[in-house]
MDTraj code that builds the backbone (N, CA, C; nanometers):
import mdtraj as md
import numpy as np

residues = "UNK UNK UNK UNK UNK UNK UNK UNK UNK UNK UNK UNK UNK UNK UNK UNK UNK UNK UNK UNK UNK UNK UNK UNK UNK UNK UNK UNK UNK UNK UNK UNK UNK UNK UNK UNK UNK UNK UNK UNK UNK UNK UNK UNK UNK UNK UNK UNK UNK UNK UNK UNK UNK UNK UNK UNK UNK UNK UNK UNK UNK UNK UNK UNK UNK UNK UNK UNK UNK UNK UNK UNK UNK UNK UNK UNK UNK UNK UNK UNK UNK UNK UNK UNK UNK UNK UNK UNK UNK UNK UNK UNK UNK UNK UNK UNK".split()
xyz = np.array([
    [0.0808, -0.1191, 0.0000],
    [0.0000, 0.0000, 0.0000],
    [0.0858, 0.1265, 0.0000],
    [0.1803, 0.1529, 0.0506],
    [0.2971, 0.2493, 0.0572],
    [0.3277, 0.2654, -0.0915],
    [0.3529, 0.2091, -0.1516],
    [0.3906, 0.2038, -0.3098],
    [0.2758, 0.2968, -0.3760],
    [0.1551, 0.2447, -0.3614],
    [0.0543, 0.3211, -0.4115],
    [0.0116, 0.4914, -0.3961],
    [0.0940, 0.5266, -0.2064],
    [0.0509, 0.6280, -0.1534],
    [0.1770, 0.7328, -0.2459],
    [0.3237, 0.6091, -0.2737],
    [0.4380, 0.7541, -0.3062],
    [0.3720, 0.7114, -0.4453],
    [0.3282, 0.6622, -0.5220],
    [0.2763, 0.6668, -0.6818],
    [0.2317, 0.7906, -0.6958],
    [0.1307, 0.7876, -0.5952],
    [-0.0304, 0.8881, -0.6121],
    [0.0403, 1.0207, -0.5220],
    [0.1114, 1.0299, -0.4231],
    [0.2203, 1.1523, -0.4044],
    [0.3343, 1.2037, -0.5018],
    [0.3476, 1.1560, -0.5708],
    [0.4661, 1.1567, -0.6586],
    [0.4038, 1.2548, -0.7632],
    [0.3055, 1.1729, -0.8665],
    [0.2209, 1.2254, -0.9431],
    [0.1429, 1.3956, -0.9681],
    [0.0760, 1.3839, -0.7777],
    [0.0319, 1.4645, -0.7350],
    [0.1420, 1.5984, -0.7283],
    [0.2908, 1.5928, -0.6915],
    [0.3579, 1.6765, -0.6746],
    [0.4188, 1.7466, -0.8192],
    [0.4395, 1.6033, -0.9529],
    [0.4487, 1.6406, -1.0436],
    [0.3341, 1.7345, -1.1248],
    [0.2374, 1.7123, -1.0820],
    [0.1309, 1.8369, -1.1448],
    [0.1471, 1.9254, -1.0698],
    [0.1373, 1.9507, -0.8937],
    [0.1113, 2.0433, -0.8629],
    [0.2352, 2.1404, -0.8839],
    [0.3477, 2.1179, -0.9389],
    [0.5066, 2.1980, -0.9133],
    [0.5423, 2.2055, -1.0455],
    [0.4468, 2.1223, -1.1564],
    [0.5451, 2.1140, -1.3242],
    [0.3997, 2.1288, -1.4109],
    [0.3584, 2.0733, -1.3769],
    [0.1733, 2.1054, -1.4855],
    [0.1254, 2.2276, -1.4717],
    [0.1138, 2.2699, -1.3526],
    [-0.0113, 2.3835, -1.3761],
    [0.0680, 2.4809, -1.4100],
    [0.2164, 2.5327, -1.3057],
    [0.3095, 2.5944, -1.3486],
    [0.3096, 2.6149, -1.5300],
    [0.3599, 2.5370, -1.5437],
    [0.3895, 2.5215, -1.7078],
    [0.2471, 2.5753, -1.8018],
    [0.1242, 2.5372, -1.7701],
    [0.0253, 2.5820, -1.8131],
    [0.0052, 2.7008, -1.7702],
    [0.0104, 2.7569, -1.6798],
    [-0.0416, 2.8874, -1.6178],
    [0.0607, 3.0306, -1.7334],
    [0.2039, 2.9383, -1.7300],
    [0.2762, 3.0571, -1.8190],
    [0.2819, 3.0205, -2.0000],
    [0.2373, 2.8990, -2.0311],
    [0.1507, 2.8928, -2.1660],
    [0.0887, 2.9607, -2.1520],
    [-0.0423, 3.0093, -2.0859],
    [-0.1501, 3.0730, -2.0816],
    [-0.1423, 3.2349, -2.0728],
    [-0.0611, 3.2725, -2.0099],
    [0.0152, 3.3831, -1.9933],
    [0.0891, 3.4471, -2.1490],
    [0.1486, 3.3490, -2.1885],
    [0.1769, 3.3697, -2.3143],
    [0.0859, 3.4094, -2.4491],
    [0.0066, 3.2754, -2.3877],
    [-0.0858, 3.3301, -2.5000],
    [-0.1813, 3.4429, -2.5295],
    [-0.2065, 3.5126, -2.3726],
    [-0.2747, 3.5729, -2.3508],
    [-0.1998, 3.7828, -2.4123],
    [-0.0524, 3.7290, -2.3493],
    [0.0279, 3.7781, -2.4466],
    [0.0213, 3.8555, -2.5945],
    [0.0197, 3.7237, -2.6512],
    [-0.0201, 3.7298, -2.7863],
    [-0.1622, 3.7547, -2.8561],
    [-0.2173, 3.7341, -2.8103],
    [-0.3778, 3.7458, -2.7854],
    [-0.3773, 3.9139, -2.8066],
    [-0.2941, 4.0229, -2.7003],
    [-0.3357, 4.1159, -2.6756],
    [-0.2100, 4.2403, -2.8158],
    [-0.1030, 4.1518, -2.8141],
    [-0.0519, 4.2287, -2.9067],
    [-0.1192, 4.1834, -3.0631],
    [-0.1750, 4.1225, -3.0679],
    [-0.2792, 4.0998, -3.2257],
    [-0.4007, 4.1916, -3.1973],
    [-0.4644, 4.2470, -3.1009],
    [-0.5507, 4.3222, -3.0521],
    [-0.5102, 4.4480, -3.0887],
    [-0.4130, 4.4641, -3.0389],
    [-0.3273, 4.5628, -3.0503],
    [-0.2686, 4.6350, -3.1933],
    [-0.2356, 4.5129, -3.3151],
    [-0.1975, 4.5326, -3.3963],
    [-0.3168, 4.5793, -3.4932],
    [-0.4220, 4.4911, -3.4511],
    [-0.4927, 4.5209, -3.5676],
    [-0.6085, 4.6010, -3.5422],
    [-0.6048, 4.7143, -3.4518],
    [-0.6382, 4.8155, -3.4044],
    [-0.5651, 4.9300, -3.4590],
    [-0.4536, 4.9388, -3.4614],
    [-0.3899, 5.0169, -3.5478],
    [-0.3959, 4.9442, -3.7114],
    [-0.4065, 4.8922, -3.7433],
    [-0.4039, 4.8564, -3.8688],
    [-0.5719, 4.8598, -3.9534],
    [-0.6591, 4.9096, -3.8283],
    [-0.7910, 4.9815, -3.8882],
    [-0.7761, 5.1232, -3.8679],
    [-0.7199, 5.1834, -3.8066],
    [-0.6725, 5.3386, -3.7907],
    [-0.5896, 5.3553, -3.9051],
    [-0.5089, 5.2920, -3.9928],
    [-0.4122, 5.3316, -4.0909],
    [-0.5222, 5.2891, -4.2086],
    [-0.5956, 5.1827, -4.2059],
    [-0.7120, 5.1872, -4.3293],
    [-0.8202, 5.2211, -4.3299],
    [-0.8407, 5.3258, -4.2328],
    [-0.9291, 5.4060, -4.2260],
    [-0.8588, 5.5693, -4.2656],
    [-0.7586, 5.5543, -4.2399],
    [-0.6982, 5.6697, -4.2598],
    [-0.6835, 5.6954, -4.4506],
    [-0.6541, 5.5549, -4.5180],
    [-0.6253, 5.5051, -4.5825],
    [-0.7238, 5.5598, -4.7056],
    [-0.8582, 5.5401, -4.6636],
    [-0.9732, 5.5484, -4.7274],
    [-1.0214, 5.6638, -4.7523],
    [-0.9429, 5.7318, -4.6354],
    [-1.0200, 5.9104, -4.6187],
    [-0.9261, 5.9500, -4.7201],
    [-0.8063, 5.9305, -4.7444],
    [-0.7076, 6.0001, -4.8376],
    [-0.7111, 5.9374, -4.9737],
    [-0.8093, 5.8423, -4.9964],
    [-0.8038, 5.8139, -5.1359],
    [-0.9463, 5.8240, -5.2021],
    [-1.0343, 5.8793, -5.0586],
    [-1.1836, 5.8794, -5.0705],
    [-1.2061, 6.0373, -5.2174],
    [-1.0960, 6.1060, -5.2736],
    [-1.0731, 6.2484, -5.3628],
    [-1.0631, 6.1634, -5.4822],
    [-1.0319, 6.0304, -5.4957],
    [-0.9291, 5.9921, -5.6391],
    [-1.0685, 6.0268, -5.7254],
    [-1.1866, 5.9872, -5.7402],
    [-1.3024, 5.9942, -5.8188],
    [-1.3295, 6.1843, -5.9068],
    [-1.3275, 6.2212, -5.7513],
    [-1.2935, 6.3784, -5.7902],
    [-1.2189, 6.4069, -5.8897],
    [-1.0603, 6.3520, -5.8936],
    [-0.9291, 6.3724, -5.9335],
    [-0.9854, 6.3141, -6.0918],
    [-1.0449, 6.2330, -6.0593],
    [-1.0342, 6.1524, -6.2229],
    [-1.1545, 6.2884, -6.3219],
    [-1.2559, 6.2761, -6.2012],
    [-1.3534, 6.4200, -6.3225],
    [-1.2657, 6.5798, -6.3681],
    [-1.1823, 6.5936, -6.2492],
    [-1.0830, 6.6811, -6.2897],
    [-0.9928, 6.6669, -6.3950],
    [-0.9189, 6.5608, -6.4191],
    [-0.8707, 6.5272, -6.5465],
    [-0.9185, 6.4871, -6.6773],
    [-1.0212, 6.4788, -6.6170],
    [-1.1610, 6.4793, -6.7808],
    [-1.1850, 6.6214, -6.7975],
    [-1.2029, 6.6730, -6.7250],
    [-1.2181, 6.8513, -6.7228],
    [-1.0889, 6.9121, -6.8167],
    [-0.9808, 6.8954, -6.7472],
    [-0.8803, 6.9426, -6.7757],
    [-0.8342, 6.9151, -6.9421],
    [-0.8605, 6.7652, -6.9689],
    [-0.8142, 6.7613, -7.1490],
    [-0.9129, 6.8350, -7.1632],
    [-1.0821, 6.8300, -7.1518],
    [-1.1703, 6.9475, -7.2582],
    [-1.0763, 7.0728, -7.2353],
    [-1.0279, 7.1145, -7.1239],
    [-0.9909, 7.2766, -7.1171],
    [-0.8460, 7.2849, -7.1758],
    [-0.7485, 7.1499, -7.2243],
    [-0.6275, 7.2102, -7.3061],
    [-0.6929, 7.2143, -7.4544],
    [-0.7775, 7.0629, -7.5007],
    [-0.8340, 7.1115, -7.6512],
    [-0.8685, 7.2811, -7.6541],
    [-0.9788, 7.3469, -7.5617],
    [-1.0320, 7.4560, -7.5323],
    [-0.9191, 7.5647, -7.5873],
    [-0.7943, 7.5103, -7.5048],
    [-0.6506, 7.6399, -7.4846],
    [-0.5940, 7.6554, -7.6333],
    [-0.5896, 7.5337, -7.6801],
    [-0.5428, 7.4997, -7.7959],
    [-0.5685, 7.5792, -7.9440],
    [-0.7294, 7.5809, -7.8989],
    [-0.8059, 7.6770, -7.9850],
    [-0.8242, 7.8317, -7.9801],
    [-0.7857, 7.8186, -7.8678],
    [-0.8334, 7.9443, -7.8277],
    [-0.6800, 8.0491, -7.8886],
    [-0.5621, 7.9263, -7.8833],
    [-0.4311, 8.0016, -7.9602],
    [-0.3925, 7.9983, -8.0306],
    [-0.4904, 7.9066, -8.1267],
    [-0.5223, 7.8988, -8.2772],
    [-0.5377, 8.0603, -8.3093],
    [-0.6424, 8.0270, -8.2813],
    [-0.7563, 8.1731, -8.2599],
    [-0.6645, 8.3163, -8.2996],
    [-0.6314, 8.3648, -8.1903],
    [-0.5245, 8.4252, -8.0932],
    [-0.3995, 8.4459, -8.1804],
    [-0.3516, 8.3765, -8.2636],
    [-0.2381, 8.3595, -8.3606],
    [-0.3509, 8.3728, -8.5350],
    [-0.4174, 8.3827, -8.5300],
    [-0.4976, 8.4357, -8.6584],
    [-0.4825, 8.5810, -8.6494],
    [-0.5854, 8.5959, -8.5233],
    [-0.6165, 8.7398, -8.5093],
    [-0.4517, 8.8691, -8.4664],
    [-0.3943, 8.7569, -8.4385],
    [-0.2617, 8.8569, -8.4246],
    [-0.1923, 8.8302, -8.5818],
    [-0.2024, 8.8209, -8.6578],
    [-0.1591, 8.7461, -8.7968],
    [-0.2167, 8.8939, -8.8605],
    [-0.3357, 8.8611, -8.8579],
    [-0.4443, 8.9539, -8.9181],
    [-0.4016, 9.1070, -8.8777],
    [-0.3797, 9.1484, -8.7616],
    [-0.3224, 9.2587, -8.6626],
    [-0.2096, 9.3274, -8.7635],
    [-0.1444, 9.2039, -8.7775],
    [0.0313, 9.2655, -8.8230],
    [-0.0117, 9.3051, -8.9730],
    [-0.0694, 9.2339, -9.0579],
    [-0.0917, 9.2670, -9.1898],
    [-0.1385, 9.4246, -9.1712],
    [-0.2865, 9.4163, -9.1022],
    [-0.3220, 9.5457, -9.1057],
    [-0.2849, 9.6392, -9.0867],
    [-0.1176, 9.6283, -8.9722],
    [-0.0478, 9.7408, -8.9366],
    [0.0429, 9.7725, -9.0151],
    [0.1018, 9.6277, -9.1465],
    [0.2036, 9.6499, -9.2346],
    [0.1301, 9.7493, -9.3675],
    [-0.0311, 9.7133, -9.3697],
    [-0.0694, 9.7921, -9.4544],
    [-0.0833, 9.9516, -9.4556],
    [-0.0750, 9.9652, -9.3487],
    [-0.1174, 10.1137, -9.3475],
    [-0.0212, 10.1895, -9.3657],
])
top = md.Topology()
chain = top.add_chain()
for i, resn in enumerate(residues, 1):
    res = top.add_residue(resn, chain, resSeq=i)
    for name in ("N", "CA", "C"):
        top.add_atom(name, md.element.get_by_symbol(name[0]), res)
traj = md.Trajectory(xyz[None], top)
């Protein structure tokens, strides 16, 4: 019966001094990690949120550059134009 009592003492001391120990700082660890992924991806909705606000213009940007070719064709003509009427200018001033 002694055999049985240091078995079941033995056992008992190996969990209570090496098991829970060992689990308690697994757990610790994980809990760890747990909180820096919390952590990370808390900031990593603050940077794609940030993300969204600064690219939330590109649509704008694109009607602006549709704007902008009509207004160089526009420029284009307009110094067509502009180079006639100064054409026209010089003759009339060479004529007189």
């Amino acid at each position: 019966m002694n055999a049985v009592y240091w078995i079941w003492g033995t056992t008992l001391a190996i969990i209570t001094f090496v098991v829970v120990p060992l689990a308690l700082h697994l757990l610790h660890r994980t809990l760890k990690a747990a909180t820096s992924i919390e952590r990370y991806a808390r900031e990593s909705l603050t940077a794609g949120v940030g993300i969204a606000n600064n690219t939330a213009a590109i649509p704008a940007l694109e009607q602006t550059l549709a704007t902008a070719g009509s207004l160089v064709e526009a420029s284009k003509l307009l110094k067509a134009r502009a180079n006639d009427i100064g054409s026209i200018a010089v003759d009339l001033a060479a004529s007189r």
